[in-house]
C-alpha positions in Angstrom: 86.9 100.0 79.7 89.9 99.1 82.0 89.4 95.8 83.9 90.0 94.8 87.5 93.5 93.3 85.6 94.3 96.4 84.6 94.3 98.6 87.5 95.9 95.6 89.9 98.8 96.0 87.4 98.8 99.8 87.2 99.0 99.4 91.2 101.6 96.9 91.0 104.3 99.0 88.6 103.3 101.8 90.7 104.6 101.0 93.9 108.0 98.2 92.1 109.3 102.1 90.8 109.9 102.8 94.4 111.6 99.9 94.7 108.3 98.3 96.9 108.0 94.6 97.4 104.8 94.2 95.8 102.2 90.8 95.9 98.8 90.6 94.0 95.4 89.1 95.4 96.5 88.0 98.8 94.5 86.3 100.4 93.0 87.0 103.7 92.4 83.9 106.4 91.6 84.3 110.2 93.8 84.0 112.3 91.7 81.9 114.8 89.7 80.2 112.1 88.1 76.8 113.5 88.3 74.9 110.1 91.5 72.5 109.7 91.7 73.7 105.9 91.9 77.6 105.9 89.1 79.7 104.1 89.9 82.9 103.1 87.1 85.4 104.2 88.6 88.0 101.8 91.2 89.0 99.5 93.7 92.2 99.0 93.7 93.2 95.8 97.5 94.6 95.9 99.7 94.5 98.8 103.4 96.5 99.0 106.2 96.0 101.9 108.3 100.0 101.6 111.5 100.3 103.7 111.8 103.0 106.1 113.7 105.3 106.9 114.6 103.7 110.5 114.8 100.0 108.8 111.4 98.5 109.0 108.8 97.5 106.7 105.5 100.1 106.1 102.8 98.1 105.1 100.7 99.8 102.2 97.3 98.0 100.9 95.9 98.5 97.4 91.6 98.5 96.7 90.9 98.3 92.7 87.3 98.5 92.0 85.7 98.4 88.0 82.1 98.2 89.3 79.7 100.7 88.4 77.8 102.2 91.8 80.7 101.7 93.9 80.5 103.3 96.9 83.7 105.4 98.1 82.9 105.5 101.9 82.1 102.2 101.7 85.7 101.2 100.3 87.3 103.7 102.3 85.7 102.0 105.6 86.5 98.4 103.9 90.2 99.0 103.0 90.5 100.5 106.9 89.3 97.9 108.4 92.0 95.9 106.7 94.5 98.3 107.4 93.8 98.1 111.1 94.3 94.5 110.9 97.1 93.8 109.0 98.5 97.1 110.9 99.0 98.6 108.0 100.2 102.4 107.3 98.7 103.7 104.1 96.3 102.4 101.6 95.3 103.5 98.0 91.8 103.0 96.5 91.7 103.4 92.6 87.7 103.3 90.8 86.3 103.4 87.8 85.8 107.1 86.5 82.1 106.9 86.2 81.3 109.5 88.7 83.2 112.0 90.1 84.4 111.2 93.7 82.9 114.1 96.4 85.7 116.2 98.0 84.4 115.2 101.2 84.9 111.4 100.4 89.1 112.6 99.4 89.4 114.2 102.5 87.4 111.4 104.8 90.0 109.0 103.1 92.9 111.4 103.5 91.8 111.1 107.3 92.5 107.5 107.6 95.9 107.7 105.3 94.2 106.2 102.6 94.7 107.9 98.3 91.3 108.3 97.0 91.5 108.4 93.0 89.9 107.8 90.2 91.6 106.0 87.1 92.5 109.5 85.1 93.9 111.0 88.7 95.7 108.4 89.0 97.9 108.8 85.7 98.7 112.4 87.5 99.2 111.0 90.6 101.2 108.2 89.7 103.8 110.8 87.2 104.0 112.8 90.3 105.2 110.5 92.4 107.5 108.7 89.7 108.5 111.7 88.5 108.2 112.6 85.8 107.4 109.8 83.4 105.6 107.7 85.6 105.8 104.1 86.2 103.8 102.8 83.0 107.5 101.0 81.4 107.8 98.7 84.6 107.1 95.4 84.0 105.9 94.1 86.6 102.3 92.5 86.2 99.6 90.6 88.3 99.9 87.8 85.6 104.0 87.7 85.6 103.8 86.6 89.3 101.1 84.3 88.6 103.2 82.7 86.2 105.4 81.9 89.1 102.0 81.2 91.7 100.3 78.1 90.0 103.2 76.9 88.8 101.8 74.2 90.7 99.4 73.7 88.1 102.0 71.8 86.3 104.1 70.3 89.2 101.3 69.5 91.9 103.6 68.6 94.5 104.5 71.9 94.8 101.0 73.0 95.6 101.3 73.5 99.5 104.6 75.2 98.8 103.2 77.6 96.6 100.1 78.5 98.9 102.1 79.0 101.7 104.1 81.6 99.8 101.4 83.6 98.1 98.8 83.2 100.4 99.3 81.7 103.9 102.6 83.7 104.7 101.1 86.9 104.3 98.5 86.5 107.1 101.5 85.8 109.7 101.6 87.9 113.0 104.7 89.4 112.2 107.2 89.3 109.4 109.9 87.7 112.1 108.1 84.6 111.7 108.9 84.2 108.2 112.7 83.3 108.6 112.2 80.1 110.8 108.6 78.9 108.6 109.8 80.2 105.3 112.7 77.5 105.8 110.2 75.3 107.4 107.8 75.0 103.9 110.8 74.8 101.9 112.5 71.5 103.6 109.0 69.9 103.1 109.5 70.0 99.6 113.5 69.8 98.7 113.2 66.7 97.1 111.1 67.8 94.6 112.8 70.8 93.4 114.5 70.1 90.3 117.3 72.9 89.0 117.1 71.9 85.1 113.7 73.3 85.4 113.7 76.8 85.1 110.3 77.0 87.2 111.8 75.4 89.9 114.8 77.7 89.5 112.6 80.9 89.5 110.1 79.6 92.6 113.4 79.3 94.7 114.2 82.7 94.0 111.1 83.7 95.0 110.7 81.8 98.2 114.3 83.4 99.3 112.9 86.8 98.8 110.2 85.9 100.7 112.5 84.4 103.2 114.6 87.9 102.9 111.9 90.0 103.9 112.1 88.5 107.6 115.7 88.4 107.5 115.5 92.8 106.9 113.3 92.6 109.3 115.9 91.0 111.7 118.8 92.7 110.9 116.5 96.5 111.1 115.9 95.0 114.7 119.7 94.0 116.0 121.0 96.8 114.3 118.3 99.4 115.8 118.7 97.7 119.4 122.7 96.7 119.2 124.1 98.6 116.1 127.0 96.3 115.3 127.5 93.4 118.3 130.9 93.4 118.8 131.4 89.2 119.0 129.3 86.2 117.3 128.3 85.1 120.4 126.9 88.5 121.5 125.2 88.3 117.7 124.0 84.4 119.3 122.3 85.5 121.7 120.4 88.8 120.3 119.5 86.3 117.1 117.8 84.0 119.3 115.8 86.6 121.3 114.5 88.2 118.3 113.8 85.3 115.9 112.0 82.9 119.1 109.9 85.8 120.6 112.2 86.8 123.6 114.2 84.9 126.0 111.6 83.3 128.2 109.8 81.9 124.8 113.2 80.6 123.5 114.2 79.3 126.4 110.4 77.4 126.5 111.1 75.8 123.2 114.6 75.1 124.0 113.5 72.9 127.3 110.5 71.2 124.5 113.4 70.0 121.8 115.4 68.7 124.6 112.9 66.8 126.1 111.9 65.8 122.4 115.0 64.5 121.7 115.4 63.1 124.5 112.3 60.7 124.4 113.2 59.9 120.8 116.5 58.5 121.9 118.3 61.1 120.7 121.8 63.1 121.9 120.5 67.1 122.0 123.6 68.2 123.2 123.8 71.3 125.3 120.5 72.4 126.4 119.1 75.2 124.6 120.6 74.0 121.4 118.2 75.8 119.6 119.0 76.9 116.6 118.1 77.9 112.3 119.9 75.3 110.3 123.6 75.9 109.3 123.7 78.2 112.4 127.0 79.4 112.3 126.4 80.0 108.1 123.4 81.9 109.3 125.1 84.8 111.8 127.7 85.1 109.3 124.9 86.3 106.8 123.7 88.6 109.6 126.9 89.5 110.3 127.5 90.6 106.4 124.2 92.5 106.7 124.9 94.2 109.3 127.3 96.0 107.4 125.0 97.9 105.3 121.4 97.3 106.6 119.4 99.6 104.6 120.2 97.2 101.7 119.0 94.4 103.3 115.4 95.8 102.7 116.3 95.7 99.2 117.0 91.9 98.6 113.5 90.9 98.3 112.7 93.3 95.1 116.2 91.9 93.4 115.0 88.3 94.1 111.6 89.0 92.6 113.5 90.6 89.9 115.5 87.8 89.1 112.8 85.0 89.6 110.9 86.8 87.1 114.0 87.1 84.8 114.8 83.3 85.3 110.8 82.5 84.7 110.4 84.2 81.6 113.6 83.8 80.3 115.5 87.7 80.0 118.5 88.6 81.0 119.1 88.7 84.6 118.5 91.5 86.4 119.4 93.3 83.3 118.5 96.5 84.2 121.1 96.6 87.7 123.5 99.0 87.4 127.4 98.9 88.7 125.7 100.7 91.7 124.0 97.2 92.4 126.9 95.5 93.2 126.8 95.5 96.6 123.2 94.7 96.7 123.7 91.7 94.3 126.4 90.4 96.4 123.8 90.4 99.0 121.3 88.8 97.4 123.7 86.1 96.3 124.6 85.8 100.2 121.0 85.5 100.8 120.2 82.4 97.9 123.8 80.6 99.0 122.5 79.7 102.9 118.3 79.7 102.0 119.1 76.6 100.0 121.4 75.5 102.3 119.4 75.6 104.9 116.3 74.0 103.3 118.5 71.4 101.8 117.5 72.0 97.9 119.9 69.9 95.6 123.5 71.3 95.8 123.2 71.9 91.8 120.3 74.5 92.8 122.5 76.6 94.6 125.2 76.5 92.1 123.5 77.4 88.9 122.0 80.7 91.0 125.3 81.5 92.3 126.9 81.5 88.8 124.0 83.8 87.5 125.1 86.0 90.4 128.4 86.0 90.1 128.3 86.4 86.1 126.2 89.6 86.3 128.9 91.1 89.4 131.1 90.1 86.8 129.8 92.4 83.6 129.1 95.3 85.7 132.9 95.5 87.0 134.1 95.2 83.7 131.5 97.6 81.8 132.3 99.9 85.0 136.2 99.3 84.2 
């Protein structure tokens, strides 16, 4: 009989062959919850960021179910709810084929945008889609990313890190916020990230592409509202509007940091200093990006990609073509100012850089 497992990782290789960003058993905290330690009320089985066609993120939510009995209105109304929640697009729910699933339950789901199947459908489903082999070779897995997840099992002081990233940051309002609290989470920790440990390597990696999914999310925004702004400071300006929740909420916080400072004893400079770290290093990554957007929603995948390479210890990103380059060049772009800007030991950035730059390497010369 296939397990829970199973069909969370059948989910998961499904959606990485379309180049998804995908994250297993997230999960799911109130937003308003009255407790000072978070409790999760439930949990999404498989969760998948697609890039559009007009630069943003679709939302897709996965619903695995082994049980015998199951219920498919019941899901469908259950994964919905979610989906309204996390303002999600699509969903998929995949059970056990122990009975057959009523037309009418296919087409209710169909009416909410949600993939009613059964294991055996969904081999035909999934070859469909992935045509024509289907997506049964990737190697993506609910247990390679948990490798990566409790790796706090072994380091414990990178427990909060680690929750934040595989749990906490998915319940944000919107994706925008992960750039400033993505940095946040990671400068509470620099000091213990060691780069002669290939776990700490391969985490890093990880917490940039999580870190990269806000940035597409940016760069979809100021491209979509500005195209190409024609000088930095014109760049400055839509930056700060976007990533601080408009100009009244960034001028707000701006007036809080000076006062702040102020009290402290501190020189804040011009008021309305406020800024990401390395800010300059930061609109010359948007800057870069803006150059080719649609590849920006493709940095988080490579730097999954590669964390896993680093973690398990294959060739990185062995299966990137010369087609890549660009993207890798990115993603490299990407890695340099996240640990920058987090302040991770200077060695951290330069072992990742000369992964990048050795696999740009081979692919110009196998292309030559």
């Amino acid at each position: 009989m296939i397990k829970d497992t199973d069909q969370k990782d059948m989910i998961c290789r499904h959606f990485a062959a379309q180049n998804y960003y995908v994250q297993p058993e997230v999960a799911v905290f109130y937003k308003g919850g009255m407790h000072e330690i978070r409790k999760p009320i439930t949990d999404i089985d498989v969760l998948a960021l697609r890039p559009s066609l007009d630069l943003r993120w679709e939302l897709i939510l996965a619903d695995c179910k082994t049980l015998k009995g199951q219920s498919p209105a019941n899901r469908i109304l259950w994964l919905r709810g979610l989906m309204e929640y996390f303002s999600a697009s699509s969903g998929i729910i995949l059970l056990q084929r122990t009975q057959r699933i009523e037309n009418e339950h296919k087409l209710f789901a169909a009416s909410l945008q949600i993939n009613l199947l059964d294991e055996v459908e969904f081999d035909s489903f999934d070859k469909i889609i992935v045509y024509p082999i289907g997506s049964s070779q990737n190697n993506l897995s609910v247990n390679s990313i948990n490798g990566l997840r409790f790796i706090h099992n072994k380091y414990q002081n990178l427990k909060t890190f680690c929750e934040y990233i595989y749990s906490y940051a998915w319940n944000e309002e919107n994706r925008l916020q992960l750039i400033r609290k993505v940095i946040g989470e990671a400068q509470t920790v620099y000091q213990e990230i060691d780069p002669n440990k290939t776990e700490h390597l391969a985490l890093t990696l990880d917490a940039t592409g999580l870190f990269a999914i806000g940035l597409a999310e940016c760069v979809g925004m100021i491209f979509n509202q500005y195209l190409q702004p024609k000088t930095l400071n014109e760049l400055d300006n839509a930056l700060k509007i976007i990533i601080w929740g408009g100009k009244s909420q960034y001028d707000l916080l701006a007036k809080l940091r000076h006062e702040i400072l102020i009290t402290k004893g501190r020189q804040p400079g011009p008021e309305g200093a406020l800024s990401l770290p390395f800010w300059d290093r930061f609109l010359n990554l948007v800057r870069n990006m803006l150059e080719n957007p649609r590849l920006c929603f493709y940095i988080p995948q490579i730097m999954r990609e590669a964390a896993l390479d680093v973690y398990h210890g294959r060739d990185f990103l062995a299966n990137r073509t010369k087609e890549d380059l660009l993207l890798i060049k990115f993603a490299m772009l990407v890695s340099n100012y996240f640990c920058k800007a987090v302040s991770f030991p200077s060695q951290t950035n330069e072992m990742l850089e000369k992964k990048f730059i050795k696999k740009q390497s081979d692919l110009i010369h196998k292309a030559d």
